[in-house]
N, C-alpha and C positions, 0 to 999 in steps of 0.2 A: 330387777325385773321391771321391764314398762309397764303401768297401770294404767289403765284407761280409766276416765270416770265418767259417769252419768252426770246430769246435774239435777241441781233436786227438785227444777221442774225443764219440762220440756223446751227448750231451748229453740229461741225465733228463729224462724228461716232468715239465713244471708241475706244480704241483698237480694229484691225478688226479680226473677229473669224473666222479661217482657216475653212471652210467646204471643203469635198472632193466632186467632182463631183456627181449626181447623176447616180448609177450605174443601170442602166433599165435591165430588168429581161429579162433573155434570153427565147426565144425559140415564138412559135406563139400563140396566145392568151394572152399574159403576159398585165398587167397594170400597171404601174409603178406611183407611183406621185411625184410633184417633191416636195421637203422635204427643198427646203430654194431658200431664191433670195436676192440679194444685190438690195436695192433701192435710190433713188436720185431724187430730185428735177431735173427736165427741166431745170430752173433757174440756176441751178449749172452746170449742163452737156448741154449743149446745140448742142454736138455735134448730126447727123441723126442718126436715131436709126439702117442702114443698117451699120455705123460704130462701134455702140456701139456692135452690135451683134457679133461682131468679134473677135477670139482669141485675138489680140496684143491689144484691150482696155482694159484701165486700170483704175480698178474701186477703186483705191484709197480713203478713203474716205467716201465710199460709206457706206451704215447700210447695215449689216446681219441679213433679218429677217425669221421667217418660212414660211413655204409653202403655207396660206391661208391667211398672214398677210394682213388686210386691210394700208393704209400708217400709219394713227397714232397707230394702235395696233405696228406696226414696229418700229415708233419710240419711242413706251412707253418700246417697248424690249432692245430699245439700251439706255435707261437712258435720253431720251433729254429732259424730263420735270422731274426734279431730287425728288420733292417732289409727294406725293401721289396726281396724280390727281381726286380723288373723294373726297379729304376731302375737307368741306366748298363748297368756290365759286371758288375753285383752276381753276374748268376748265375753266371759263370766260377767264382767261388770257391765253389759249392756243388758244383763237381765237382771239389777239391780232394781227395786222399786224404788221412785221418787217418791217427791213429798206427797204427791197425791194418786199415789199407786201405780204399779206395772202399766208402762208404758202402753202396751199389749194386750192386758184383757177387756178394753174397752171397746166400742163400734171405731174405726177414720172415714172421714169421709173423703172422697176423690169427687174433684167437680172438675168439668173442661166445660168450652165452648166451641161451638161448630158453627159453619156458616154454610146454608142454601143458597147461590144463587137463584137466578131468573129461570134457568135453564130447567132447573127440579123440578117449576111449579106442575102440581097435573100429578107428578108421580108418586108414588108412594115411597114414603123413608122408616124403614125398618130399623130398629136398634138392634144389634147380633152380640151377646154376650160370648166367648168365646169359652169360658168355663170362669170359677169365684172360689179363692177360698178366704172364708169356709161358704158365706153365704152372702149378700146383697140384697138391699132395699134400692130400690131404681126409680129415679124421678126426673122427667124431661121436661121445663118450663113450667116445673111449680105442680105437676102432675105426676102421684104416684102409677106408674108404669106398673110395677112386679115390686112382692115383697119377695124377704129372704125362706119364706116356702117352697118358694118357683126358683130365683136361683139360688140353688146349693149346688155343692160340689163342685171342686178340681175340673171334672170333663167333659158336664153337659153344656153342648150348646143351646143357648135360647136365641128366636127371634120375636122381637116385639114390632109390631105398627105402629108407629108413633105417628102417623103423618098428621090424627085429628091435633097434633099439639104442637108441631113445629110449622115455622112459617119461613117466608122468605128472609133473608139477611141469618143474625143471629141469636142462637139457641143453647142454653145450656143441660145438661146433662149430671145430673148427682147420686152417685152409689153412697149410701152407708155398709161400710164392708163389715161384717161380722166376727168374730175373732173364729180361731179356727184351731183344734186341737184331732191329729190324728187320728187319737184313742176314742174322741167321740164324736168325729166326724169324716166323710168320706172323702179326704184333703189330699194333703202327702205327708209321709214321714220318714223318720231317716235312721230309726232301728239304730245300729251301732257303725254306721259309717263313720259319723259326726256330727257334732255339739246339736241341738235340737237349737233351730233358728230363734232368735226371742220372739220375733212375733209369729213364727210358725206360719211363715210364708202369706201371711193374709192380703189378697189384694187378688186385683183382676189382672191375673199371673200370665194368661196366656191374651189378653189384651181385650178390644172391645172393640165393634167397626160399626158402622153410617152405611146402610144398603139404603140402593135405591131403584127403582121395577115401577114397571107400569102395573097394570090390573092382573095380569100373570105372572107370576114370579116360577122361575127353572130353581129349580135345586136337587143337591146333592146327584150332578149326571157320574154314570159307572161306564166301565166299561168292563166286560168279563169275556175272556180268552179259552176256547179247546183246541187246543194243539195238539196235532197229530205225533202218536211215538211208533217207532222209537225215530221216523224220517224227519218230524218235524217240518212237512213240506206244506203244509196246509195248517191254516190256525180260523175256526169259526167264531167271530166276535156279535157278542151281543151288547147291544147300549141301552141304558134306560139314564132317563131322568125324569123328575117329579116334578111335577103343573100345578100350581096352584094359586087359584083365584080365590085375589084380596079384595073385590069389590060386593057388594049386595046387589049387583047384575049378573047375569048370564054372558059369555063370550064367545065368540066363536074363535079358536086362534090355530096357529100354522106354524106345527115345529120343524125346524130344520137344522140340519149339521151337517159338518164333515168329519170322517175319521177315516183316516189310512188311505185318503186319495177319492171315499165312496163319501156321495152323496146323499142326504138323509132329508126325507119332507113326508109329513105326517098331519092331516088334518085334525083337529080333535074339540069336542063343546064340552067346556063346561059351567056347571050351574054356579052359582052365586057360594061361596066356601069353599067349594070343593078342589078336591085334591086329588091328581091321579097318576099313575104311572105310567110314561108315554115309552113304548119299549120298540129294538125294531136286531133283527136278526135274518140271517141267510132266509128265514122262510121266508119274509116279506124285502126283504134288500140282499137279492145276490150275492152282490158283490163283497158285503161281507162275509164272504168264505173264500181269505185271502189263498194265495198261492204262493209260496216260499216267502212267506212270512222273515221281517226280521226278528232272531229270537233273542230275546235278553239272558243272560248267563252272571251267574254269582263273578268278581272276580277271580283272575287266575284260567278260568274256563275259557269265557270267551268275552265278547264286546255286552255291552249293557243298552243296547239303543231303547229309543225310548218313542213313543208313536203321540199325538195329540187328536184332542175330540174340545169340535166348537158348538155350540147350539145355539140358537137363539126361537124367541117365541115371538112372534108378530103380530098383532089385533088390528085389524084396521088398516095394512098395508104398513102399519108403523111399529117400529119395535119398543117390543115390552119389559123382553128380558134376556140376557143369555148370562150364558155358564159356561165353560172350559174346564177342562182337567188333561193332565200327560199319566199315560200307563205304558206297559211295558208286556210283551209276549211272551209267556213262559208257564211250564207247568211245575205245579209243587205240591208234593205227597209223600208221605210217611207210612212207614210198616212198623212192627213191632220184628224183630230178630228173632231166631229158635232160642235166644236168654232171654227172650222178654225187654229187649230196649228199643229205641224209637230210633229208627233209621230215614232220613231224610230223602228224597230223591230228586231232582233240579229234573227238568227235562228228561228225564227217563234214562238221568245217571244219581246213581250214589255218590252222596256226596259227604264227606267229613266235615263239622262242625268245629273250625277252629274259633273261638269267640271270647269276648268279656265283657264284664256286666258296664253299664254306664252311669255314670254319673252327671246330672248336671250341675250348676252354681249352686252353692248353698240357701242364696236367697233367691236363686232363680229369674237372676238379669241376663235379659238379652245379649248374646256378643256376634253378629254373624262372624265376623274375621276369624274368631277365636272355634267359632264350630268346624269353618271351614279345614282351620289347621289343623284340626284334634281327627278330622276324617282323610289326611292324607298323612299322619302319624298312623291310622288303624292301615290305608295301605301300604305303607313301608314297613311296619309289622310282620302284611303275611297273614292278617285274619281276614276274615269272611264273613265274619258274626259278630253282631252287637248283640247282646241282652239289656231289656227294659224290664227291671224288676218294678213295676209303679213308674213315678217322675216324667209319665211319657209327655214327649216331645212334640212340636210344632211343627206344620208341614214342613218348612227348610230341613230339618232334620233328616226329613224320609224323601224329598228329593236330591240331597245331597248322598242316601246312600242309594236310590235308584242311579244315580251319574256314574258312581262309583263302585257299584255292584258291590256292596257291601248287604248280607242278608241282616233281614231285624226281625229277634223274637220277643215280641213284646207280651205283657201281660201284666194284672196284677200285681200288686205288692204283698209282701207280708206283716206280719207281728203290729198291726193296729187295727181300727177297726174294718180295715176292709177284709182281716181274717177275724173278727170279732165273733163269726159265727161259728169259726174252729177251735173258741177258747184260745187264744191266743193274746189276750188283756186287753183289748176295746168291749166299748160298750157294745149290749147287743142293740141287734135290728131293728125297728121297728117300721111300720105301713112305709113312712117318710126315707127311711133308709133304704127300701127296697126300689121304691122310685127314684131315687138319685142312682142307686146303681143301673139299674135298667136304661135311662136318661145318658147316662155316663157308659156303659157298652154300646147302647147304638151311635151313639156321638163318635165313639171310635172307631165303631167299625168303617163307620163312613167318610172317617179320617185317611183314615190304613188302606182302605180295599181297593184302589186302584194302583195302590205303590206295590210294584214289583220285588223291590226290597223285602219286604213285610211275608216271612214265611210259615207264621203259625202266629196265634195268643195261648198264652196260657192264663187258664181265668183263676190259677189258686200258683201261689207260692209253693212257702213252706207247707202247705196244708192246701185241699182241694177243699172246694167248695161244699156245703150243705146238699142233700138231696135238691128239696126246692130252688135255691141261691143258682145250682149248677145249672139245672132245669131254664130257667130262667135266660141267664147267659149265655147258653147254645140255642135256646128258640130265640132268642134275639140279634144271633149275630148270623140264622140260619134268615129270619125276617130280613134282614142286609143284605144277602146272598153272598155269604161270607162263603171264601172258594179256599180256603186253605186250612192245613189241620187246629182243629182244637182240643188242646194240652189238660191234662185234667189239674195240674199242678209241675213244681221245677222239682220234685220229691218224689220216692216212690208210691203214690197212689192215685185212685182213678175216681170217675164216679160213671154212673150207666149212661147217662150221654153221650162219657167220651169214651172211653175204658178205660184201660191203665194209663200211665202218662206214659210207662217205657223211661223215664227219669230217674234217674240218685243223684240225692244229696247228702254221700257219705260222709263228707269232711276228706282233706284238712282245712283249716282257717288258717293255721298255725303251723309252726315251723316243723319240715320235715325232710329227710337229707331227699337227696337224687334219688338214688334205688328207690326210695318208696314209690314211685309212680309207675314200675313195670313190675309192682306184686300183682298178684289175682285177687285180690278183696279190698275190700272198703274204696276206697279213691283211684285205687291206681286205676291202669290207662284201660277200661274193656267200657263197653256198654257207655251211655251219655251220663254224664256230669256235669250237672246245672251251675255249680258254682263250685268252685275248687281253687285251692294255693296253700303255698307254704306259708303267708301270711305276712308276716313285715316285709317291706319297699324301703329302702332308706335312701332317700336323694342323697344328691351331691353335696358336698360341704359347702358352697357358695348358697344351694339354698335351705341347707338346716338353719345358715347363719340367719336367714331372712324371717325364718317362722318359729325358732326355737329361743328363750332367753340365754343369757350364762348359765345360768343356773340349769336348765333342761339340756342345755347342752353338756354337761359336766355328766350330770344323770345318764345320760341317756350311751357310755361308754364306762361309767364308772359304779353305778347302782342298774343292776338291769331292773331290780323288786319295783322301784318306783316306778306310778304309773305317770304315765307321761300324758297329758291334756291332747296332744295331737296325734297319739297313738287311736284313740275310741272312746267310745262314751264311758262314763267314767263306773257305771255297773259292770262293764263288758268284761270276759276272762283278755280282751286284747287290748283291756287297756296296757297291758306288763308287754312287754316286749321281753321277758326275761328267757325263755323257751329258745328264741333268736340268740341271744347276745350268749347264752349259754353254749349252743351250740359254736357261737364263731371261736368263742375264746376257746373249744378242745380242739375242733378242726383247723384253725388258721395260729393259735396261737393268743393270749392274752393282749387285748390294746393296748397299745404305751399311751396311748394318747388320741384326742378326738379326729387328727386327719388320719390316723392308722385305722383306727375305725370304723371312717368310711374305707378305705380302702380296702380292706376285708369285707365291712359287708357289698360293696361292689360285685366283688369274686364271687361272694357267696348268693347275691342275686340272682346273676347273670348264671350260675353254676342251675342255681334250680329252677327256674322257671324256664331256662332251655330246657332241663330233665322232663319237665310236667308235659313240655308240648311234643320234646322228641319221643316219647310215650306215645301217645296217643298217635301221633304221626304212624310212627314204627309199628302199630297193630291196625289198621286203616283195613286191611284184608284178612285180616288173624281167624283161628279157628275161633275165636272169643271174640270176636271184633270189639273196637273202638267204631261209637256212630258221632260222638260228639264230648266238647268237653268248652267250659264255661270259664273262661279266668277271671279268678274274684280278688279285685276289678282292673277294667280299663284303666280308671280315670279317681278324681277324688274329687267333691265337693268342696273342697278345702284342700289347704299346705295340710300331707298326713305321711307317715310313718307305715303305715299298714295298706296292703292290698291297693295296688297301680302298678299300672306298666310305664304308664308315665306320671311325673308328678304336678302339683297345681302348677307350676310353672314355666310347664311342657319344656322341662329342661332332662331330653334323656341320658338315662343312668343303664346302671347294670344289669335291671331287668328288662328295660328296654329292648337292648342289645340281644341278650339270653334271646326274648321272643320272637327276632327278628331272626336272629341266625336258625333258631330252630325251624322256621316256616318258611324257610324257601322256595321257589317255585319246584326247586330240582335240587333235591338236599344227601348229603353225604352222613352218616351218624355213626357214634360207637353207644349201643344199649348196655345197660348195668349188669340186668338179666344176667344174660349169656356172651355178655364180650362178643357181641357180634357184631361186625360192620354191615351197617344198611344203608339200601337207595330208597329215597321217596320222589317220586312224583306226583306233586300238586296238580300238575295240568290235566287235560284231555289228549297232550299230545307225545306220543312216545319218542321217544329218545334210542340212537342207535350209536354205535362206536365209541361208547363213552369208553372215556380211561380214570384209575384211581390212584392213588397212592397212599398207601398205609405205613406211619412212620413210627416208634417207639423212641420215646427219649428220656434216660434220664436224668438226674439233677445236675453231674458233671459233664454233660452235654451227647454221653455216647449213645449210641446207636443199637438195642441188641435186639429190635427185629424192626425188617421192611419187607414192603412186600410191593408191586406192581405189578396190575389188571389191567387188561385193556379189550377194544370189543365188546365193549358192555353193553346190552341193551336192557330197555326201563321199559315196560308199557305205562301208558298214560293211567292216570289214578291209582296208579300199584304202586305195592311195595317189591323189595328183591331183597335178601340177604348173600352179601356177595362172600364172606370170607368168617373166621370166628380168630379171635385171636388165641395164641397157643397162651401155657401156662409157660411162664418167663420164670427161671431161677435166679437169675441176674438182675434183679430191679432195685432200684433204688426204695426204700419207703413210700418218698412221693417219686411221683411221674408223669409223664404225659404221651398224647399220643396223636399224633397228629393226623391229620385224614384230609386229602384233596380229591377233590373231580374236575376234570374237564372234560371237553367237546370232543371231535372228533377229531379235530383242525389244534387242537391243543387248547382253545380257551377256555379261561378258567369257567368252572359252575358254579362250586361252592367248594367254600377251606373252613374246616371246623379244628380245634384244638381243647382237649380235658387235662385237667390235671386231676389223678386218681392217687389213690393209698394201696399199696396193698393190706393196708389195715381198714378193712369195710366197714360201713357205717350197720349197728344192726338194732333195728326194730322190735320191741315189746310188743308185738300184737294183741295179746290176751289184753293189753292194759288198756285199748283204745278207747277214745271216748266220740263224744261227736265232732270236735276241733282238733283234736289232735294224734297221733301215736306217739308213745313212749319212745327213746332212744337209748339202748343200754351201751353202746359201747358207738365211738365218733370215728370215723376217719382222721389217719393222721395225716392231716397236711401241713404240719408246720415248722418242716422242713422250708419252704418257699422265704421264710423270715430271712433264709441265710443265703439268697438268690444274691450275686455280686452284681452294686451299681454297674449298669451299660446304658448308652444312649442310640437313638437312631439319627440319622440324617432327615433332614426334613426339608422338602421341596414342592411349594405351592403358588399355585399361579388359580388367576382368577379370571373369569369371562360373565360377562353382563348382557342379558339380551330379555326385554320385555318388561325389566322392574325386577327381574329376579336374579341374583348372582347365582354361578356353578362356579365352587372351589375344590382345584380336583387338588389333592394331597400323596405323594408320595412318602413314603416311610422306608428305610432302607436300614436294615443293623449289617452295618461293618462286618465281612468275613473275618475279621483279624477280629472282631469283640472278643470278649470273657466269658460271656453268659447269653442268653437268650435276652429278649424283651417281654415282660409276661404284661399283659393286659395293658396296651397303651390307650390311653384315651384323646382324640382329638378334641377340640372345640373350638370355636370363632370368637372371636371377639370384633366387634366394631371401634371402630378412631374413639369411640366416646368410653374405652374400655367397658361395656356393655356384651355380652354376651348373645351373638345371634340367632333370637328365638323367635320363633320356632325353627325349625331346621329337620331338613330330610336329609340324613345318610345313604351311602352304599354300605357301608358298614362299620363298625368303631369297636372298640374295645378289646382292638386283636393282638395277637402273638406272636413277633416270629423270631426265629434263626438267627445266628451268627451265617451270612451270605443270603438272607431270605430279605425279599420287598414285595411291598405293598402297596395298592393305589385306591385310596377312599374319594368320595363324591360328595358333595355336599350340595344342596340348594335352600337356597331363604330368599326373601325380600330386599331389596334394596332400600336401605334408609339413611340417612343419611348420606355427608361428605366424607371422605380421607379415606385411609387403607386398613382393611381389616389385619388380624394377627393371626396367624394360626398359632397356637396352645396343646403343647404335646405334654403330657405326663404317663406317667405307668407305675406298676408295681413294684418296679427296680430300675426305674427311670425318671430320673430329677425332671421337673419340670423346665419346659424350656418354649420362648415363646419365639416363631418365624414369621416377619412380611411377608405377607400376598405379594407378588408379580401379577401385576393389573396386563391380560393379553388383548385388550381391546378397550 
């Protein structure tokens, strides 16, 4: 096993990399960020932070890290833990104490320099904290700005005046950060996702920026949308933004903007501090009471457009300040159902809640590229929903899902102390806590409330809020003009604010066959489901290799009891993955070995997390309806074992796939229930002359039922049950059954294929708990062990246009084969035998026929020289690797 070691004191920065000052953008209204800060133990520098702030210190020594660096993301930039801290149990030993104690419970200090020109002078330079954890002492040229009373907390924005203390040329800047611990402060935490960071995230996480305004400063401008239902021909927009003079004079100044093509000009005085809200609406400006508005729609729906709004304030004929923001036209409201759950409704349609929870970095570094790609993996998906349990995100975040029409329900976190009021093991509240919460809701709401994305908060988890807490966080995000619903929690309870939430969070966490997701209780598919799965994700064998030792690797197919380090925190019932591994070996058959292993749990992925979504899919209009359901999770903070659709290395696998075939715009299914073949439509737009094909197969290839429909019609957001299938005396043990849709015209829509038991997987009910249900008796699948090797033909050509390749793949099994092809997996590989990630499919991990072909999609990046590979394996399919044909 690799060991990482500490050493037994803190270790010199590298060589140190010369940054040039941050040069802040001239003129009024500018924001600047600042782009790097040199850091250092307390321990090490112990001199006042009013000395360190000061040109003549000398930060020898010190780490150069970027601009949002939490401490250990700083130090993993300057090389101080030399080997890969995510392989194995590497990271234990970075929370090892040195000689002179835990790295991490000490103050670090973050120093940078900035520089003023000429063009500043006159203006005023604000310092804007963007949020701290845990907390910050602030010092700009030798002058304490703000202790760590003022900034605390993860989310509140502050802004400071600094202008009596900076001058022209350059200026330094120094936080002493505060160390930062969940349980007893209002930070972030990570509950049983993963390893608890060593330094628990401390640093100015979401970054720190250089404003700069004449004697008026714009802030936080809104814009808020009523749109006409159900025509949506009319939408009346209201704008406000906030005036505030930073001078010990009186003003007279002259707001103006544009938004949506209308003109905005507003005279307004104010006295010497003051602060006011400059607002302008159809009563006083017409024209904003647009006329066929464009409307923003979730994906799948419709187009996402997005409108901008510019302001600026002018003193004097000269400008003092402006502000910008982009929002989006749309309406969003929720009901409770005659069951009491929370039913969503976009523009004056119902809408289904396909979603998963997210995750960002463990230490929480910036990646745009990496967000980017993680948001067109959620639409290749087929979801619609992100959830933010806590960990919320950076504007990029919630413009990237307004582009992509992706909805976000954000809210609180649980089990630290921001549920500490629910008993849930942080400390309690006091004065100081109630203000950084408060500090921290409006900070968000004014985050959030122009992003069209953004369709609810919930302000309680696992647990709602206190009477007062609750109080609090609905008159504050109602102060905002917060226009969308508020959640009382992701759990079944409310409080008088909100009412009920309309939310469960039954379970599972943990492994449970298919069937269980079309029962009537606990998890299955009726009513919204905040967080939900069968629980373990097991990547690919390329990147178990990467994150897991020999030794965990051995475990992790041959002892399921051991708990695995990258499974969950090591309290957690998930740290065992044994629940899983149990189940693969009755259903699939016992592993010979670690690549058989995966290959099993591939099947067995892609088997239930299709089930969990075709579920909820399949009851969208039910007398019981399905409003919503939460996959727990998207994403992973970390290489992990447990709960992703995709894994740290955005290299998709078999739950990938599972989620992708099940969320089709226009989906074909067979349900566990009742053996019924269903249509789903995602869209708003109905579908006519569809044709099906329902095929029965079993293991020796024959045939004993089909069936062919044709003249189908779907209306939009519906479901339809087109056929049930009969009871078969002729089946093999295992089986399968294949199921196609096309157009009208014949093209294809959607091809799904199950492999079922006549021996049903059956459910302990009485015995459930909150992660899991019992399972007394497994489906037999393990007949498939004895599927005869067959290969397919493989034919791929490649086209380049814009930086991005499309690699279309054909897949062909021989009419003359033996056997079918069960579960082929494609993947790329680039000249450098590298593996091309990220990567968007048309679809992977399919099945077909002896005379059956298929044609996959691919797109990625272009990087590098020479010819990619294509890499075909499968279940009963040697792997076999084919050149690209470059067609351009």
């Amino acid at each position: 096993m690799m060991v990482l070691v500490a050493s037994a004191s803190i270790p010199l920065a590298r060589a140190a990399t010369t940054y040039a000052p941050t040069q802040v953008h001239d003129g009024a209204g500018s924001t600047t960020a600042i782009t790097h800060w040199q850091i250092q133990s307390t321990d090490k520098a112990q001199q006042s932070g009013a000395e360190i702030s000061t040109p003549r210190f000398s930060t020898d020594g010190w780490y150069p890290v970027s601009g949002r660096a939490t401490v250990m993301a700083g130090l993993l930039e300057n090389g101080v833990y030399k080997d890969d801290v995510f392989y194995s149990d590497n990271l234990q030993a970075v929370q090892v104490p040195d000689a002179s104690g835990n790295l991490f419970v000490n103050p670090w200090w973050y120093r940078t320099e900035f520089t003023l020109a000429e063009g500043g002078r006159g203006l005023h330079t604000l310092l804007r904290t963007n949020g701290m954890i845990a907390s910050a002492d602030v010092w700009v040229n030798g002058r304490l700005v703000a202790d760590h009373a003022i900034v605390a907390g993860a989310y509140p924005v502050h802004e400071f005046d600094v202008t009596q203390w900076v001058h022209v040329g350059s200026n330094i800047v120094t936080l002493r950060v505060h160390p930062g611990d969940p349980r007893r402060s209002l930070s972030i935490g990570w509950v049983d996702w993963n390893p608890t960071p060593p330094d628990n995230n401390m640093g100015p996480w979401r970054g720190v920026d250089i404003v700069q305004t004449g004697p008026i400063e714009l802030r936080f401008p809104q814009v808020m949308s009523t749109l006409s239902l159900p025509d949506l021909t009319r939408a009346a927009l209201t704008v406000k933004v906030e005036a505030r003079n930073l001078d010990a004079v009186a003003y007279d100044a002259t707001i103006t903007g544009e938004v949506a093509g209308v003109s905005l000009r507003q005279a307004i005085h104010l006295a010497p501090g003051q602060t006011l809200t400059v607002s302008f609406s159809p009563k006083t400006d017409s024209g904003l009471d647009l006329s066929h508005p464009k409307v923003w729609w979730p994906i799948g729906m419709g187009a996402h457009p997005l409108y901008s709004l510019q302001m600026t304030a002018t003193v004097d004929g000269a400008t003092s300040d402006q502000a910008s923001t982009t929002f989006g036209i749309r309406s969003v409201s929720s009901k409770l159902t005659k069951q009491g759950y929370r039913q969503f409704i976009v523009n004056g349609k119902p809408i289904l809640i396909r979603g998963a929870g997210w995750a960002p970095d463990m230490f929480l570094r910036d990646d745009p590229k990496r967000m980017e790609a993680e948001f067109s993996y959620i639409q290749n998906l087929g979801l619609n929903t992100i959830r933010s349990e806590g960990k919320l995100e950076n504007t990029r975040f919630y413009d990237l899902a307004d582009r992509n029409g992706i909805m976000i329900l954000a809210g609180w976190e649980c089990c630290d102390k921001w549920e500490s009021a629910a008993q849930t093991g942080g400390a309690p509240w006091d004065a100081a806590d109630e203000a950084v919460a408060k500090d921290s809701m409006a900070s968000e709401a004014r985050l959030l409330r122009n992003h069209p994305s953004v369709i609810g908060f919930l302000i309680g988890s696992d647990n709602a809020p206190p009477p007062a807490i609750a109080k609090m966080y609905v008159d504050t995000l109602h102060a905002e003009d917060w226009s969308t619903p508020i959640i009382a929690a992701a759990s079944d309870q409310g409080t008088a604010e909100t009412g009920p939430s309309g939310m469960k969070m039954a379970g599972p966490y943990a492994w449970i066959p298919p069937a269980y997701w079309y029962a009537d209780k606990l998890g299955g598919a009726f009513g919204f489901d905040s967080e939900v799965s069968a629980g373990a994700d097991i990547p690919r064998l390329e990147d178990l290799t990467r994150m897991l030792s020999p030794q965990e690797l051995e475990a992790l197919w041959k002892y399921p009891q051991v708990r695995q380090y990258h499974a969950s925190a090591a309290w957690s019932p998930f740290a065992r993955i044994d629940d899983f591994d149990t189940a693969l070996a009755k259903r699939y058959g016992a592993p010979k070995n670690l690549a058989d292993y995966v290959a099993k749990a591939q099947l067995e992925n892609y088997d239930n997390v299709r089930a969990q979504f075709e579920a909820f899919n399949a009851h969208m209009d039910a007398p019981k309806p399905s409003t919503g359901v939460i996959y727990w999770m998207l994403n992973n903070a970390w290489p992990s074992l447990h709960w992703h659709l995709y894994d740290y290395f955005l290299n998709p696998a078999g739950a990938y796939f599972g989620a992708k075939k099940a969320n089709e715009p226009v989906h074909i299914q067979y349900t566990y229930d009742t053996h019924a073949i269903m249509l789903v439509n995602q869209t708003l737009t109905s579908e006519h002359g569809l044709r099906a094909s329902i095929r029965v197969h079993n293991m020796d290839g024959s045939v004993p039922y089909k069936k062919r429909l044709q003249d189908i019609d779907l209306d939009g957001n519906h479901t339809r049950q087109l056929a049930t299938l009969p009871a078969l005396a002729n089946l093999s043990r295992t089986y399968f059954v294949e199921l196609e849709l096309a157009s009208a015209d014949g093209k294809p829509v959607s091809r799904n294929v199950y492999w079922l038991s006549t021996q049903p997987d059956q459910l302990d009910w009485p015995h459930s708990n909150w992660y899991l249900t019992p399972v007394t008796q497994h489906a037999d699948l393990t007949a498939l062990q004895s599927l005869p090797t067959t290969s397919s033909e493989v034919q791929a050509t490649m086209q380049h246009v814009g930086g991005e390749n499309t690699v279309t793949v054909t897949l062909t099994v021989p009419a003359s084969s033996k056997a079918m092809a069960l579960f082929q997996h494609v993947s790329i590989k680039r000249a450098d035998g590298k593996l091309a990630l990220p990567i968007v499919w048309s679809d992977n991990d399919v099945t077909l026929w002896p005379g059956e072909s298929i044609t996959l999609i691919a797109h990625y990046a272009e990087e590098g020289a020479g010819t990619p590979v294509i890499e075909v394996s499968g279940w009963n399919v040697p792997t076999r690797s084919v050149p690209v044909v470059k067609t351009n």
